[in-house]
N, C-alpha and C positions, 0 to 999 in steps of 0.2 A: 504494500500500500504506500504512494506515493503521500509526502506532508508536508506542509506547506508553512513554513514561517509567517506568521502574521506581523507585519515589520508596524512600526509607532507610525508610519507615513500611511499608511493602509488606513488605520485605526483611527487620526488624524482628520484625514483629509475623506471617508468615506462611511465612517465608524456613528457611535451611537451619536456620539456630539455632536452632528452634523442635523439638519432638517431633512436628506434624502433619504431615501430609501438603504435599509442595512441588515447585515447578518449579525450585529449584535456581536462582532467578533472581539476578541480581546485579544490587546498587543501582546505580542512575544510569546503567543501559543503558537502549537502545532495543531494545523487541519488539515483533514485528509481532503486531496483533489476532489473527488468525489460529492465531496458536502459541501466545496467551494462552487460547484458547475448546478448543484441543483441551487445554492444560491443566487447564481446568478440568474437561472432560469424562472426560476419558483418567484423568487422575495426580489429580484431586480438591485441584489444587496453590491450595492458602490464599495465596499470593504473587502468584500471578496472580487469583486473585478479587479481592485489594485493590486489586491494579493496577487494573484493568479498572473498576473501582467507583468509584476515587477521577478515574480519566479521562474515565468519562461523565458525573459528578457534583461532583467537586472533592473529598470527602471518602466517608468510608463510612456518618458517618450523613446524608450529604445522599441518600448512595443508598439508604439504607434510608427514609427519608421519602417517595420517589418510588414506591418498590416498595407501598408501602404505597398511597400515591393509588391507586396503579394499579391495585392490589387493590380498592379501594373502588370504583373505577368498574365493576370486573366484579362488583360483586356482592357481594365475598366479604371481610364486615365478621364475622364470625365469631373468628379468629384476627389477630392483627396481628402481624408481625417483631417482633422486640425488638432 
């Protein structure tokens, strides 16, 4: 089972203290992938998107740069993330 660091920027910037939408995560746990993807699905939890983002990527805008390539190789130069 894959687990995911819940880093203080995660917890910060998408966490309870925020007004958005959250999984209620707490900083400096481990979560499993798993609970982070029905998060995002389920509860639209901002806390686990950062998590998830900064662990496959190291940062959010290293994952938004990727998301972007990625975008580019299907095609779809039209719109870009910001």
């Amino acid at each position: 089972m894959i687990m995911v660091l819940i880093s203080d920027n995660a917890w910060e910037k998408g966490g309870a203290k925020t007004d958005g939408s959250t999984m209620f995560l707490s900083p400096r746990t481990r979560v499993p992938v798993i609970d982070l993807m029905r998060g995002v699905i389920i509860q639209s939890g901002n806390d686990a998107s950062i998590a998830l983002a900064e662990h496959i990527s190291g940062d959010e805008d290293a994952f938004t740069d990727s998301m972007n390539q990625q975008a580019a190789l299907l095609g779809m130069t039209e719109h870009r993330v910001l």
